[in-house]
C-alpha positions in Angstrom: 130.8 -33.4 220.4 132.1 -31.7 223.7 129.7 -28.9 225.4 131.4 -25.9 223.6 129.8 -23.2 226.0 130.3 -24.9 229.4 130.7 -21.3 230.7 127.2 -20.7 230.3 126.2 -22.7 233.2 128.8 -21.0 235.3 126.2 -18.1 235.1 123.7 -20.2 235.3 124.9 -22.3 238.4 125.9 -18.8 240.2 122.2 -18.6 240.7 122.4 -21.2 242.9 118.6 -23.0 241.9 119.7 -26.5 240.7 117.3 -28.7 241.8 117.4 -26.9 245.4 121.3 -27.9 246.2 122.8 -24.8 247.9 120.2 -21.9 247.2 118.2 -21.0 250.4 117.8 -17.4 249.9 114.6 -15.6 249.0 114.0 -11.9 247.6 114.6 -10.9 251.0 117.8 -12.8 252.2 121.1 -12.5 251.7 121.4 -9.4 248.9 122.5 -10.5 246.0 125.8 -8.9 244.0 125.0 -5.8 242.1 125.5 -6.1 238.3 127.2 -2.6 238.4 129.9 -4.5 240.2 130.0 -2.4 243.3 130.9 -4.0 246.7 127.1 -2.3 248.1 124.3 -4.3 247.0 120.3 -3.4 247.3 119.5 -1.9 250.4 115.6 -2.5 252.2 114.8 1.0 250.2 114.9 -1.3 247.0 117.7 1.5 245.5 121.4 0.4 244.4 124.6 2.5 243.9 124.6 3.5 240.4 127.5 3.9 238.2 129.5 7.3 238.1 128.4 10.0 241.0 127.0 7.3 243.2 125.7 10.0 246.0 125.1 12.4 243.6 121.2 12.9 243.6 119.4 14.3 240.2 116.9 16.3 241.2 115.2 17.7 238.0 111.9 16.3 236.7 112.1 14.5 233.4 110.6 11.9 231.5 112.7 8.8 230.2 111.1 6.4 227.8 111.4 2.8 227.6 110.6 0.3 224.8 110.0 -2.9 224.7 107.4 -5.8 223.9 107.4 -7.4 227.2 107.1 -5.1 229.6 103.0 -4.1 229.2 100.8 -5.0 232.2 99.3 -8.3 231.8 97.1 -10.2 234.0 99.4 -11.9 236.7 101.0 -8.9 237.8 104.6 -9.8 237.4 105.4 -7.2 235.3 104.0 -4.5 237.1 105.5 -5.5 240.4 108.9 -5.7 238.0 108.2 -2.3 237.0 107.7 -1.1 240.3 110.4 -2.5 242.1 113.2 -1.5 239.4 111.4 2.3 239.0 112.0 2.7 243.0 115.8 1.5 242.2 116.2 3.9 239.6 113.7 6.8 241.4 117.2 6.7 244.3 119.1 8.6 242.0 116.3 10.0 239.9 113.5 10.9 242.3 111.9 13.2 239.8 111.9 10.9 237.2 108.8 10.0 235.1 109.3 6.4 233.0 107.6 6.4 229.9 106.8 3.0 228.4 106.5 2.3 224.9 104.8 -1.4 224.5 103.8 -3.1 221.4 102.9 -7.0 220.4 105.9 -8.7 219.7 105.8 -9.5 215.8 105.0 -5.8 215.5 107.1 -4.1 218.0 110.1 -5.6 216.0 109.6 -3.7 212.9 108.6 -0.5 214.5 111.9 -0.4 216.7 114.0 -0.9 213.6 111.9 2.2 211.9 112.3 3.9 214.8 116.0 3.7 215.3 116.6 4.4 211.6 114.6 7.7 212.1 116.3 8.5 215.6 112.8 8.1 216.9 113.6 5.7 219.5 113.4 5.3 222.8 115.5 6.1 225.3 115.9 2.3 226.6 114.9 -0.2 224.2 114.9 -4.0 224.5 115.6 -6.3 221.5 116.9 -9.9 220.5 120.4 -10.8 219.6 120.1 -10.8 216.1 118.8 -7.5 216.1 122.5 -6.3 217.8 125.3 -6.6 215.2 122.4 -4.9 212.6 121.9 -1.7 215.5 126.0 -1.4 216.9 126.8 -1.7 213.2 124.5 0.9 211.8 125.4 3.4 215.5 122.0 2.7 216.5 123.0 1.8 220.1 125.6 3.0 222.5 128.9 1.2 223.5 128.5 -0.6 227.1 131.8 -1.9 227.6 133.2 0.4 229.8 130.1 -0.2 232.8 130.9 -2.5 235.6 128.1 -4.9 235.0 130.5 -6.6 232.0 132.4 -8.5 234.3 129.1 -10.2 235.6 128.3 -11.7 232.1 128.9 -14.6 230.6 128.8 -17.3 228.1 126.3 -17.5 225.8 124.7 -14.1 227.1 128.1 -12.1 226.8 128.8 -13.1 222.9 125.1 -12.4 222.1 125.5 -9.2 224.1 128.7 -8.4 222.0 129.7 -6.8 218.8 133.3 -6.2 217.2 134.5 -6.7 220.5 132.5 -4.2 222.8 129.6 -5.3 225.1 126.3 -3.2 223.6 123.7 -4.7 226.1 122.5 -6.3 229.3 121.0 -9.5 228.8 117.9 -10.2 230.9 117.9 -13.7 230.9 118.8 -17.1 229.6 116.5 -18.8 227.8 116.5 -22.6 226.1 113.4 -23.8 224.4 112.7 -27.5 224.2 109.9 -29.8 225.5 107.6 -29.1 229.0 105.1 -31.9 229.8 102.5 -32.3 232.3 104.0 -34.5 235.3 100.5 -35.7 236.5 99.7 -36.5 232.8 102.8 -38.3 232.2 102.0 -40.5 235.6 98.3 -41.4 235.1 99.4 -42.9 232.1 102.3 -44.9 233.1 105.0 -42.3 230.6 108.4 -42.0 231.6 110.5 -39.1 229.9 111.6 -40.0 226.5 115.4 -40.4 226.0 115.7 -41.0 222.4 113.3 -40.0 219.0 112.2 -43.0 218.5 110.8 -43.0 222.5 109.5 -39.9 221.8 107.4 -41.2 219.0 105.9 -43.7 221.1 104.9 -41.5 224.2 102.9 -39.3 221.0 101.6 -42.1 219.6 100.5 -43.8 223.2 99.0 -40.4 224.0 97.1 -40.2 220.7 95.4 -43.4 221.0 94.1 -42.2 224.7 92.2 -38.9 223.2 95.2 -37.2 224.8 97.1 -34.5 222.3 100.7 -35.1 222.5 101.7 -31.5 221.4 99.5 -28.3 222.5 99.3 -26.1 219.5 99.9 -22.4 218.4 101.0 -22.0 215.5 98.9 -19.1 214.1 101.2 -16.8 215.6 104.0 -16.9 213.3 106.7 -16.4 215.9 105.7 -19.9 217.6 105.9 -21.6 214.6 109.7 -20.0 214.0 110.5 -21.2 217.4 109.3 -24.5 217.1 111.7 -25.2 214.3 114.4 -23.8 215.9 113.9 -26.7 218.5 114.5 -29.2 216.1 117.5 -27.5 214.3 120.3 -28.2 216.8 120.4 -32.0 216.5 120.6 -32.2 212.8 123.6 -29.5 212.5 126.1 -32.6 212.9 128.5 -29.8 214.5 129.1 -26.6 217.0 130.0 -25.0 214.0 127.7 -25.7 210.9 126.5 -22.0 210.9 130.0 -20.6 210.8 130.4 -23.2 208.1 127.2 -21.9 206.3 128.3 -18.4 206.6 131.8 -19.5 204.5 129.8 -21.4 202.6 130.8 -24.9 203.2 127.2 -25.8 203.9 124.0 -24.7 202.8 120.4 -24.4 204.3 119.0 -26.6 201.7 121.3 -29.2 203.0 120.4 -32.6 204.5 120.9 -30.8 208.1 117.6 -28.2 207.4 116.2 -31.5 205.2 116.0 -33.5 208.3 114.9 -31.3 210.6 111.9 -30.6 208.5 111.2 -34.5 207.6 110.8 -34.6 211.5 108.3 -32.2 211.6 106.4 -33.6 208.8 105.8 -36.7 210.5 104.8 -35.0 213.8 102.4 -33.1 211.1 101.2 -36.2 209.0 100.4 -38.2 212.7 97.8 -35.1 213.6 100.8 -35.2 217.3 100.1 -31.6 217.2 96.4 -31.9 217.3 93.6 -31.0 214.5 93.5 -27.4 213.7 97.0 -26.7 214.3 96.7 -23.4 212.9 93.8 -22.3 214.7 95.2 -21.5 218.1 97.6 -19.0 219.0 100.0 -18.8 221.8 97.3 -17.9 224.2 95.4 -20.9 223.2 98.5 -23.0 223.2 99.0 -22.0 226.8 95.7 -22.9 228.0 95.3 -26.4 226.1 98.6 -27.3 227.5 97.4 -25.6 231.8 93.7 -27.7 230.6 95.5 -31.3 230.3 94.1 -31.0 226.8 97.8 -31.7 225.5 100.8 -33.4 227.5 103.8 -31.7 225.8 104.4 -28.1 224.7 107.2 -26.7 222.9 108.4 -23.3 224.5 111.1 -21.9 226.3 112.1 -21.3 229.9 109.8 -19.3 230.8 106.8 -21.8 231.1 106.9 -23.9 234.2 106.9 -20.3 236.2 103.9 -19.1 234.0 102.0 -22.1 234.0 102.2 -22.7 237.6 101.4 -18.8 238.0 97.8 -18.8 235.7 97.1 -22.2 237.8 97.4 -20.9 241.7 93.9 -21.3 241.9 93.4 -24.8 240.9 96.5 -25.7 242.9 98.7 -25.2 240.0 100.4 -27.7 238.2 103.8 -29.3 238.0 105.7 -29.4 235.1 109.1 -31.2 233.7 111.6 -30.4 231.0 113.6 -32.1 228.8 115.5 -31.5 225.6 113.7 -32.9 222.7 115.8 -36.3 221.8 117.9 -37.1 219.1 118.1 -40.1 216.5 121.6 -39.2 216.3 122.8 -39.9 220.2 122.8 -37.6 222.8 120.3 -34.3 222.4 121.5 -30.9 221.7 119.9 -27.3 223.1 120.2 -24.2 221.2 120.9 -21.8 224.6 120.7 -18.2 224.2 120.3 -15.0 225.7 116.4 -14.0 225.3 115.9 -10.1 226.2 118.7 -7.5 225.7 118.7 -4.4 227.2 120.3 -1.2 225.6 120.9 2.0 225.1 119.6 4.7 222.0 123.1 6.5 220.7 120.8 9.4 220.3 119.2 9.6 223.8 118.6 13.3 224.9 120.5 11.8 228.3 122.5 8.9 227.6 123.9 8.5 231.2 120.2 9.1 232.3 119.7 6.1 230.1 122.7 3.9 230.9 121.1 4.3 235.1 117.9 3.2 234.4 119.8 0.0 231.9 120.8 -0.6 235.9 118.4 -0.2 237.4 115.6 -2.7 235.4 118.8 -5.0 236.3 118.8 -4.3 240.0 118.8 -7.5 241.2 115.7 -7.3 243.7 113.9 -6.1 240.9 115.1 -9.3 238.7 114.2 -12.1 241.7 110.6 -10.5 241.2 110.8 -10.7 237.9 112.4 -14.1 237.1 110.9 -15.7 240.5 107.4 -15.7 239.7 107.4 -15.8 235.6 110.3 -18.6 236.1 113.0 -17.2 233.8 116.7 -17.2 234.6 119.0 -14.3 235.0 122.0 -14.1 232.9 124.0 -12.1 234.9 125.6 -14.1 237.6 125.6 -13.5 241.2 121.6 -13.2 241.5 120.3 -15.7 243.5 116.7 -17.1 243.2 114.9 -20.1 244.8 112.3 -21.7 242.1 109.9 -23.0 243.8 108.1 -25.1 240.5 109.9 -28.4 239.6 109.7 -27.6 236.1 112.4 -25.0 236.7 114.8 -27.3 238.5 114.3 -29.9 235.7 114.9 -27.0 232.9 118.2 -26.2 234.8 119.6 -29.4 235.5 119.1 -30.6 231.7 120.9 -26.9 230.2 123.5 -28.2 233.1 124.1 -31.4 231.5 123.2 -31.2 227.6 125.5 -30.4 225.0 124.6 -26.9 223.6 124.9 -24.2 220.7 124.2 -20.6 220.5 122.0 -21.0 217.6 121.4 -18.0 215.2 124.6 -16.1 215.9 125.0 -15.7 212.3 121.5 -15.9 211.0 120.0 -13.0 209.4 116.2 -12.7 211.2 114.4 -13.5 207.9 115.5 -17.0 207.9 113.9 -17.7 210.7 110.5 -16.4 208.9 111.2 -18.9 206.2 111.9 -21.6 208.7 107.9 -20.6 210.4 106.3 -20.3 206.3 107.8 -24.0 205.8 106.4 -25.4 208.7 103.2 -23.4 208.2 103.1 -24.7 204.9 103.1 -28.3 206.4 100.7 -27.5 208.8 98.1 -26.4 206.5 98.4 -30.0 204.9 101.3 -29.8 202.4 103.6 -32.0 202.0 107.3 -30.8 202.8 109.4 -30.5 199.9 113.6 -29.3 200.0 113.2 -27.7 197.1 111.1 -25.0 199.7 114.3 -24.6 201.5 116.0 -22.9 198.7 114.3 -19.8 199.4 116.6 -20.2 202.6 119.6 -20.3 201.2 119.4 -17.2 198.7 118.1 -15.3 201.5 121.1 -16.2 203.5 123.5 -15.3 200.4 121.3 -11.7 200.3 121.2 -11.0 204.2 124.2 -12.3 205.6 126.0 -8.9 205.4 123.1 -8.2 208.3 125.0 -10.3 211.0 128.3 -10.2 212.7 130.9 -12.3 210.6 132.2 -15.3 212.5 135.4 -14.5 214.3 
């Protein structure tokens, strides 16, 4: 199977971070390009030339609100200093400008926004996922992008998820792959190279098990880990780039041997205890710390967590992690790469340019080097360049750089996903997995696939 989306690394490798070859700029060096396109980049004053009237200056007072479930203060003060730097970007144009932010958890926030927009309640600004898009551009929900500059610093993986019926509806924050972190120091007390194939990976569990170590930190009583973690195993079994498309015109089925073998996998990761006793007990807050505590070697999450990790850990000295995709029985691995965060804009903001500036400005790339810098994610717009500083992050980029990949979900309405997470729950709470559960899949495909773009 070839690498279908090379061109997602071309946005990737425009950051410049692989494994410290050619990147020596910090947030203060060289400015980076400005996603509006515009030949003036970020000044010392932290503002950027917006789009339109760029020395035009708004002058009235008014409040525009934001919503989103990942941008509420939290302890390591990423977010805030985010906030800050991309409010004084925005505050150029705006000065009078008040930013309301709307925050909820993230299983709830999800439900609420699509309330929200169906009431016109929303937001001004609201961040989603990409399978919430076709479901919003489809029903008018969110405004037509196509036409600001930023589209031409898109690419890959990020522009189709970004994209509906041919017109760009968002900015993508980031791009995000989720597959296996383990804990370097761990791995080299106990003599455990990376695994390259399943039946390695088995073994490094198995060695880890008999030495009181968990081989997999758990958090699976937050439902959306549990989705996620499935997800991980679903891109080796698909057999091909284009087994959703072929589901969608229903040549295959998600009761299949592809879902069928997926979920056998995770029944004997299950039936072995490799994700520890109580699996349900700990949520993702848990998860993190049994993972930071060397109380499990491995963790199943996304790109995100050698910045974070290293982040909670300053004060210990942190820790240094390593990435790799989880291995196949079937050859070479494949990722599922996507675009994490998307950015947009409410059709029925009282100011939509008012809206489409601050879209911008939380995009101004001094504010995203904060961001992405310290919490370790990657931009997904190209042109911003950012020096990781955790090992973990150079691993996670040079194995999206050299792995086969899919955009998985494209055409997946959100509620498979859930069934995916009740399955594995299921298992988890000491059931034994049976295909016959994945039929609950399939008819909810054949009842929610009119929710998601059809495949061009």
């Amino acid at each position: 199977m070839k690498k279908p989306f090379i061109s997602i690394l071309t946005a990737t490798l425009a950051i410049g971070v692989i494994a410290g070859c050619g990147s020596n700029n910090d947030a203060g060096n060289t400015p980076a390009a400005s996603p509006t396109g515009s030949s003036e980049t970020s000044g010392a004053s932290g503002g950027q030339t917006q789009e339109g009237s760029e020395s035009v200056q708004d002058t009235e007072a008014f409040t525009i609100s934001v919503a989103s479930w990942n941008l509420a203060d939290e302890p390591l003060g990423i977010v805030q200093a985010y906030r800050e730097a991309f409010e004084k970007a925005y505050k150029v144009k705006y000065p009078n400008a008040t930013i309301e932010y709307r925050n909820s958890p993230g299983e709830k926030y999800f439900d609420l926004l699509k309330a929200q927009m169906a009431s016109h309640s929303g937001a001004d600004v609201i961040q989603f996922q990409p399978a919430q898009l076709p479901l919003f551009a489809k029903a008018g929900y969110i405004a037509d992008l196509s036409d600001m500059d930023f589209v031409t610093k898109i690419d890959g993986a990020a522009k189709i998820q970004s994209s509906y019926d041919g017109k760009v509806y968002a900015v993508p924050f980031d791009l995000n792959s989720n597959g296996v972190w383990y804990n370097r120091k761990m791995f080299e007390e106990n003599g455990i190279s990376v695994p390259k194939t399943w039946d390695e990976l088995l073994q490094v569990a198995a060695d880890l098990k008999t030495k009181g170590i968990s081989p997999f930190a758990s958090g699976f009583k937050d439902a959306w880990v549990a989705n996620m973690t499935v997800g991980v195993f679903l891109p080796n079994e698909y057999g091909s780039e284009t087994f959703e498309t072929e589901v969608y015109q229903g040549t295959k089925k998600l009761n299949g041997p592809e879902l069928q073998a997926a979920f056998a996998k995770l029944q004997l990761l299950v039936d072995n205890e490799y994700f520890g006793k109580g699996a349900l007990s700990n949520g993702w807050d848990l998860q993190r710390k049994d993972f930071e505590e060397g109380k499990a070697a491995m963790i199943i999450h996304g790109a995100y967590i050698g910045g974070l990790v290293n982040s909670e850990m300053k004060d210990k000295g942190g820790m240094e992690t390593g990435f790799f995709a989880l291995p196949s029985d079937k050859g070479e691995p494949v990722l599922g790469v996507t675009a994490g965060v998307l950015t947009g804009v409410n059709a029925k903001a009282s100011n939509v340019q008012r809206a489409k500036d601050l879209v911008i400005a939380m995009h101004d790339p001094e504010a995203i080097v904060i961001r992405d810098k310290d919490a370790g994610v990657f931009p997904a717009i190209k042109g911003i360049d950012i020096d990781y500083a955790e090992i973990g992050n150079k691993d996670f980029l040079n194995v999206i750089g050299t792995t086969k990949s899919i955009i998985p979900g494209q055409f997946m309405p959100t509620s498979i996903g859930d069934i995916y997470g009740k399955i594995f729950t299921k298992m988890l709470s000491g059931r034994v997995f049976e295909p016959s559960w994945l039929d609950e899949a399939d008819t909810a495909f054949q009842r929610d696939k009119g929710l998601v773009a059809a495949p061009e």
